[in-house]
N, C-alpha and C positions, 0 to 999 in steps of 0.2 A: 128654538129658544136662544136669543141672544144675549150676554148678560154684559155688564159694560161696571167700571169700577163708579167705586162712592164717592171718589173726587172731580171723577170728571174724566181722570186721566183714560189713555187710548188703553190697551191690553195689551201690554207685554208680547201674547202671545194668542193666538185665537185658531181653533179648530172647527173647518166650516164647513157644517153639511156631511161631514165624513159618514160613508157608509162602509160595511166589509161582511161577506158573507163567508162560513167553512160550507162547503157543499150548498144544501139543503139551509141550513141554519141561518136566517138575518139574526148576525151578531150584534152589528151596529146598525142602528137606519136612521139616518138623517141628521146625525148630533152635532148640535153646534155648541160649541165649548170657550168661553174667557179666559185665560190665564192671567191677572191682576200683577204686577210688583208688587213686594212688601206685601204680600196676605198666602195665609194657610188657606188652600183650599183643602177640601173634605167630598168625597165622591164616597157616596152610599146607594148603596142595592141591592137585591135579593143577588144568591148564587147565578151566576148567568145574565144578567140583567147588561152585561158590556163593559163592564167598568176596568178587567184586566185587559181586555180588548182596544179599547181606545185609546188607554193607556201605550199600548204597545203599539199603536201605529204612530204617537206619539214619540218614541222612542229609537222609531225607525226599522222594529223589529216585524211591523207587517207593514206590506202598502194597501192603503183604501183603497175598494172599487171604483167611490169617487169620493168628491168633495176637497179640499185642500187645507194644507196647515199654514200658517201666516204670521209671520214675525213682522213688528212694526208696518203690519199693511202690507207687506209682501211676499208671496208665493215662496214659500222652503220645502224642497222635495230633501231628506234624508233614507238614502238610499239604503244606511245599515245603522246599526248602534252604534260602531264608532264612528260612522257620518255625525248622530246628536250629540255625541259625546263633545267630539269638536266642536260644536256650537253649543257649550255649556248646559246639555243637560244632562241628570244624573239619574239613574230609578236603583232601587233594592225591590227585587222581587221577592214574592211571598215563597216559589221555591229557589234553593239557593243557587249562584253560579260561579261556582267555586271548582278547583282543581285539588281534587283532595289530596295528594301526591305531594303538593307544594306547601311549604310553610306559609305563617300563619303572613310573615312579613312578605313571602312572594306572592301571596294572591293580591296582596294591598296594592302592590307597584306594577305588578303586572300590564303591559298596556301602559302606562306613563311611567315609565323608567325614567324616562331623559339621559340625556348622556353628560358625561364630563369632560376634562381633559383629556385629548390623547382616545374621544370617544368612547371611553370607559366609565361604565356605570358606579356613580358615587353612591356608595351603600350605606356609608357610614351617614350621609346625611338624608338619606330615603328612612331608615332606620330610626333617628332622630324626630322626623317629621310625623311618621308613624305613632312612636312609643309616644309623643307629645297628642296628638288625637286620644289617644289609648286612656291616655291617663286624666285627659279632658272630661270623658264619659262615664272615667269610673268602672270602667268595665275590665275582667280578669284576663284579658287575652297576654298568653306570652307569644312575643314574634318569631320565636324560633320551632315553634307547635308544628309539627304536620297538620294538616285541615283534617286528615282520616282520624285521626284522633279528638276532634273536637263534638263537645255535645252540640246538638241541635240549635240551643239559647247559644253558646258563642260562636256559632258558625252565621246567625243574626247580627252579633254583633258585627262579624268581621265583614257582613256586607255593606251597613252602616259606616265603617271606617272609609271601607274601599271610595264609597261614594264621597265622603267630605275628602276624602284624600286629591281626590280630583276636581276640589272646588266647583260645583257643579253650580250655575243661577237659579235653573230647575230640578228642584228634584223632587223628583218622585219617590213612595213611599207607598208598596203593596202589603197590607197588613205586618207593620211593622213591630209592633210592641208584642204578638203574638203569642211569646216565647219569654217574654223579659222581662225581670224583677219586677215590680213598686217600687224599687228607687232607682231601676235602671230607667224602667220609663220617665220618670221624673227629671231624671240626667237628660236623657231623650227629649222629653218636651221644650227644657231649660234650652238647651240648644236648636233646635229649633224654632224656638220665638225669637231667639239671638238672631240666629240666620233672617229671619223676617223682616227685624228690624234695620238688617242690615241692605235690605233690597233686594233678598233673596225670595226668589218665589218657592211654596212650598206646597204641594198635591200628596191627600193622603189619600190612600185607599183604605177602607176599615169597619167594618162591621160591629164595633164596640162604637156604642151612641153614647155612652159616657165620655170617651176619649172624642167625639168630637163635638158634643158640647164645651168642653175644656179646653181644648186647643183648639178649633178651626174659627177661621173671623168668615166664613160663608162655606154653605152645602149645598152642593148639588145632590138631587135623586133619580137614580136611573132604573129602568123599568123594560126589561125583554127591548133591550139595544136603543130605548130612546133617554132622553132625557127630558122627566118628567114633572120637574120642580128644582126651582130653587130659591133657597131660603138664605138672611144673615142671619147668623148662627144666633143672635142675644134675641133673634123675635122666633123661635120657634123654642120646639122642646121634643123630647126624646119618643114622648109620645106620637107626637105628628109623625114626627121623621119616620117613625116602624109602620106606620098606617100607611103613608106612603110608598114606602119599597113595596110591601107587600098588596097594596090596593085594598086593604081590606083591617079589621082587628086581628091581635094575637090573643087568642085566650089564653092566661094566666095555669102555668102546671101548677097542680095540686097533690102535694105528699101526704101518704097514710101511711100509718105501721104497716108492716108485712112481715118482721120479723119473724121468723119461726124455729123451735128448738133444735133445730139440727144442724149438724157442722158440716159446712160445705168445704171448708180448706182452714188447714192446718200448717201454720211454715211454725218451722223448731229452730232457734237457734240458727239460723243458714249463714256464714260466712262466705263474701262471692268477692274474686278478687278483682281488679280494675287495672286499667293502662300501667303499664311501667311497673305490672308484680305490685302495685299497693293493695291494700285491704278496702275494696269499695264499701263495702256490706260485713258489717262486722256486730254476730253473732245476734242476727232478727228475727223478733217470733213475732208472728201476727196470728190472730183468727177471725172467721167469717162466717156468718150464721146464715141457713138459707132466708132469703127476702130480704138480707141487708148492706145495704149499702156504705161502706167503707173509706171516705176518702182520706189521699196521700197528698201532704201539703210538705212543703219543702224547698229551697233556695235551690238553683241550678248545683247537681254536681254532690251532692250532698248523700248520693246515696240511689236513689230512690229510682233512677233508671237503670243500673245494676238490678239491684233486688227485681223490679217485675219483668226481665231479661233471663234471670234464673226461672223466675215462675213460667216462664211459657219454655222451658228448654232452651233458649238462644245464648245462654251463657251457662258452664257447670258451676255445682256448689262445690265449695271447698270443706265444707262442712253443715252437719245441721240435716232437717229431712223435710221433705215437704210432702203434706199429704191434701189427696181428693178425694170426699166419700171415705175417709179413711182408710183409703188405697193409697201406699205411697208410691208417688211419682219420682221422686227424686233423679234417677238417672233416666227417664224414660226420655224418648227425643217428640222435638216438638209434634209430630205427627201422631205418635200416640196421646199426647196430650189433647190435640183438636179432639180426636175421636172420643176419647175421656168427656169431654164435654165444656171444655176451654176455649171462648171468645176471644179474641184481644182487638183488641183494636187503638193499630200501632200509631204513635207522635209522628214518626217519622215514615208517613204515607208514598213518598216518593220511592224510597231504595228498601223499606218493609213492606211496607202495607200491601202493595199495589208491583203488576208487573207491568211499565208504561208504557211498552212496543204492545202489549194485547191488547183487545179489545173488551168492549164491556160483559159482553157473554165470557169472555175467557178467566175474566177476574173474578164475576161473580160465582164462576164453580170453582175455581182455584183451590183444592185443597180436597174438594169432592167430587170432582173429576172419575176415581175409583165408585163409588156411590151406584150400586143397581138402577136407579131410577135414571143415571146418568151414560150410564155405558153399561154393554151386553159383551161378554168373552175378547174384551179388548176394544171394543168398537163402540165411540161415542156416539150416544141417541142425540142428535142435532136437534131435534124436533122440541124435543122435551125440553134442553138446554136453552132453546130461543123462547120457548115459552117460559121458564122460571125466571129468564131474565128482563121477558116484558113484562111478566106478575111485578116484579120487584121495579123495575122503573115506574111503574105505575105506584105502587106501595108507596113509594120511600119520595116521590115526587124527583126522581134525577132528570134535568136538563141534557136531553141528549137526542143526536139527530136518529139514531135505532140501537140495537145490539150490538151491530158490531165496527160500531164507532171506535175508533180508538181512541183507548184511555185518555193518555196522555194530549189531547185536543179538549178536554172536557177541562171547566174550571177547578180550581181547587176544592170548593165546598162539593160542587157533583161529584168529583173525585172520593171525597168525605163521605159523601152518601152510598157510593159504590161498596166501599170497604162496611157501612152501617150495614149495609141491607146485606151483604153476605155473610156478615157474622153475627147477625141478631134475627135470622132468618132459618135458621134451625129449632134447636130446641137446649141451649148454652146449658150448665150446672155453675158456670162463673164466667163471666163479664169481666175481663181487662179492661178500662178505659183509659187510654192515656190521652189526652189532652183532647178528648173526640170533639169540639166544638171549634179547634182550632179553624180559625181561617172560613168557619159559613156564617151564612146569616142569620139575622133575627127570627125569622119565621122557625127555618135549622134547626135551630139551638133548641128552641121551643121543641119542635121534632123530638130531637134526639132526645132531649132531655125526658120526654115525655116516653119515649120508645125503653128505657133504663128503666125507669119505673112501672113500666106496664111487665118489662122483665123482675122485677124485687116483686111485684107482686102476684105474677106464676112461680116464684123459689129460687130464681137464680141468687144467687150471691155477687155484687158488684164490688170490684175496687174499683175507683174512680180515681187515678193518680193526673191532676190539673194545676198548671199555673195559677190559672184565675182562682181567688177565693172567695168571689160570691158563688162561682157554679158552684166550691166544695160545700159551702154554708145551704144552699139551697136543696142538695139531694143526698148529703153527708145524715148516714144515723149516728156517727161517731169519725171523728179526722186523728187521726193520726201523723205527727211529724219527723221529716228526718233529718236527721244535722249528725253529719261528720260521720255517717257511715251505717248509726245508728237510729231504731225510733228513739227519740229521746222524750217525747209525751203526746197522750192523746186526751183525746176531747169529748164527751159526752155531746148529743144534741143541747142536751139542757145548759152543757158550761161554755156551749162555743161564745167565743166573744175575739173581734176581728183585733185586738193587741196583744190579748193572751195567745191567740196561736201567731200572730206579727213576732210575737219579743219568743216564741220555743223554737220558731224559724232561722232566727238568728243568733240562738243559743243560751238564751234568760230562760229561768226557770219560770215553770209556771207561775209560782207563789211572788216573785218579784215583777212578774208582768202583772197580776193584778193589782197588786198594790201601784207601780205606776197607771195603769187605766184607773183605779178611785183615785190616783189622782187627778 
């Protein structure tokens, strides 16, 4: 499929015929691809479907098996990423590539320092040029931050910087907003259309069909490595576009009560302290009934990654007790916790969730490994292990060439799925979710979302701590907010309303958020 702009004019940039296989897997087969000046594109697909793929040979980080890239009509082989880099293109990938070691300002310049007088790098005006981006976006990055110290959401941001920092014509954009306020993205969009106007080409990668009906002026849909439609954005709708990824309808999740009178977890009081000796978590009591589900709604930073860091053991409490079954866990480590009957499933699936040198058998016993059904007087049953982890690729629908693929080859959402299907694949008493939908598709989301509830209503207990706040509105029996360290209010089913919990996020009290919503 060849797609050509609305004016007339040539394409920018064009990717023809590109194929690329991992092994076994046709990742890409045959895609031909327009890149427009001046227009947002939007590449949509199920998990797998090629779209980090293409991207990336775009980028110069694979080479096709065949087909060619083509700038103003003519053959461009970039041999590595700073080959594209050099010919103006830019990408943020969905996972980060960042040198955690280095400040927040050295990852930004890194790679285009430039030199000054006397060959010596002018800081004071890389520094400048920086803190001027920074403050452009709105975003809270300070430039002298170690990156090891940074949440998830601003280590997003700081790849976002890195890229306008480098004036890029193309840039690429691997689910980007993933992690990022409502009024960061908004920041984010604003500039963005800026860039557009200004003749900059923009490629988003993204699985929220809200974001690109709102932002992209054309979509492409891709399908198991082809490219299978495309759409301008103002003649389609949100509806086609999920029909399309998936080839098929998403049936609609449906929520019932499941609550039940029993207390599945108990946090008292828990103060948990944060970077640099401050007080993260200061003095949070929650409870959780079995069959209900619980979500955590909260601005980056505020608290709320601390606190379910305490809860699964990976940070101690300074105070306060936390109990399961009314067994208190408090000092237990995370190990016995699993065994307890502790799900989580971590935001940060690269360097938590997931070990990326294993392969997929290796991740999905990970933790159960010890497990009789899994090993006999020190010696893993192989047999079994490869069977529970074809059961569960099958189960959980993961994109993957066999078992023992490795991880870290497999897209982010199958990655997603990997860490689902091992920790919703027992028999949990509480369900961690943290942002579990991050980064898959439409169909996914449906999944998962649907997999959480199917657990509320065997008796687990969910928190559901998520950016997005239609997921917490859609599977929340009550939301809870944090701000500044604290819950500072929560939510009934019946009172949620998206300004009331917008203005307790930000620090308005409930009674002044409603009264401006009836305004």
């Amino acid at each position: 499929m060849t797609q050509s702009t609305s004016s007339g004019e040539a394409p920018l940039c064009r990717l023809a015929v590109i194929s690329h296989a991992f092994g076994t897997v046709q990742a890409l087969d045959h895609v031909t691809l327009d890149i427009n000046a001046r227009e947002i594109l939007a590449i949509v697909g199920e998990n797998g479907a090629g779209k980090s793929t293409l991207m990336s040979v775009l980028y110069g980080l694979l080479q096709p098996d065949s087909g060619a890239i083509e700038f103003g009509g003519k053959p461009m082989h970039f041999r590595s990423a700073a080959d594209a880099i050099n010919h103006g293109l830019g990408m943020v990938h969905q996972h980060f590539m960042l040198y955690p070691g280095l400040t927040v300002l050295e990852n930004i310049v890194v790679g285009a320092e430039g030199r000054g007088p006397f060959g010596f790098i002018d800081f004071a005006a890389r520094r400048q040029e920086a803190q001027r981006l920074v403050e452009q976006f709105g975003f809270s990055l300070q430039l002298d931050r170690p990156v090891e110290d940074l949440s998830v959401d601003a280590r997003q941001q700081l790849e976002i910087v890195k890229m306008l920092y480098r004036r890029a014509d193309i840039i690429i954009l691997d689910e980007p907003t993933a992690v990022l306020t409502p009024q960061e993205i908004d920041a984010l969009f604003a500039m963005l259309r800026r860039l557009r106007d200004e003749g900059k080409s923009i490629i988003m990668i993204t699985h929220k069909l809200g974001e690109v009906m709102d932002l992209s002026d054309r979509v492409v849909v891709m399908r198991r490595g082809k490219n299978v439609a495309e759409r301008v954005t103002t003649e389609t709708d949100r509806t086609e576009l999920s029909e399309l990824m998936v080839d098929g309808t998403i049936e609609p999740i449906s929520k019932s009560a499941t609550i039940r009178d029993e207390t599945v977890l108990s946090v008292n009081s828990i103060s948990v302290s944060g970077s640099h000796h401050r007080t993260a978590v200061d003095s949070a009591s929650l409870s959780l009934q079995a069959g209900e589900i619980v979500g955590i709604a909260g601005i980056a930073n505020n608290g709320q990654t601390e606190f379910v860091r305490a809860l699964v053991g990976l940070s101690p409490v300074s105070s306060g007790s936390i109990a399961l079954r009314n067994e208190d866990i408090t000092k237990t480590t995370v190990k016995q916790r699993r065994n307890a009957g502790i799900a989580y499933l971590a935001e940060d699936r690269m360097s938590v969730g997931l070990a990326v040198g294993g392969t997929v058998s290796e991740n999905i016993i990970a933790g159960s490994e010890n497990q009789r059904k899994y090993s006999n007087h020190g010696f893993l049953n192989f047999r079994a292990i490869r069977n529970h982890t074809k059961e569960l690729i099958e189960r959980f629908d993961i994109r993957t060439s066999g078992a023992g693929q490795e991880i870290g080859s497999l897209s982010g959402g199958n990655k997603q799925k990997v860490i689902v299907g091992r920790e919703l694949s027992g028999d949990p008493q509480l369900i961690i979710a943290e942002n579990p939908c991050w980064g898959v598709d439409v169909g996914a989301i449906s999944f998962i979302h649907q997999q959480l509830l199917d657990h509320a209503a065997m008796g687990a207990a969910i928190l559901l701590i998520s950016s997005d706040l239609d997921e917490l509105f859609a599977l929340s029996d009550r939301i809870a907010v944090f701000y500044d360290g604290r819950i500072s209010a929560e939510f009934s089913r019946d009172e949620l309303d998206i300004f009331a919990v917008g203005a307790a996020m930000s620090g308005a009290d409930h009674d002044s958020a409603a009264g401006n919503a009836a305004w």
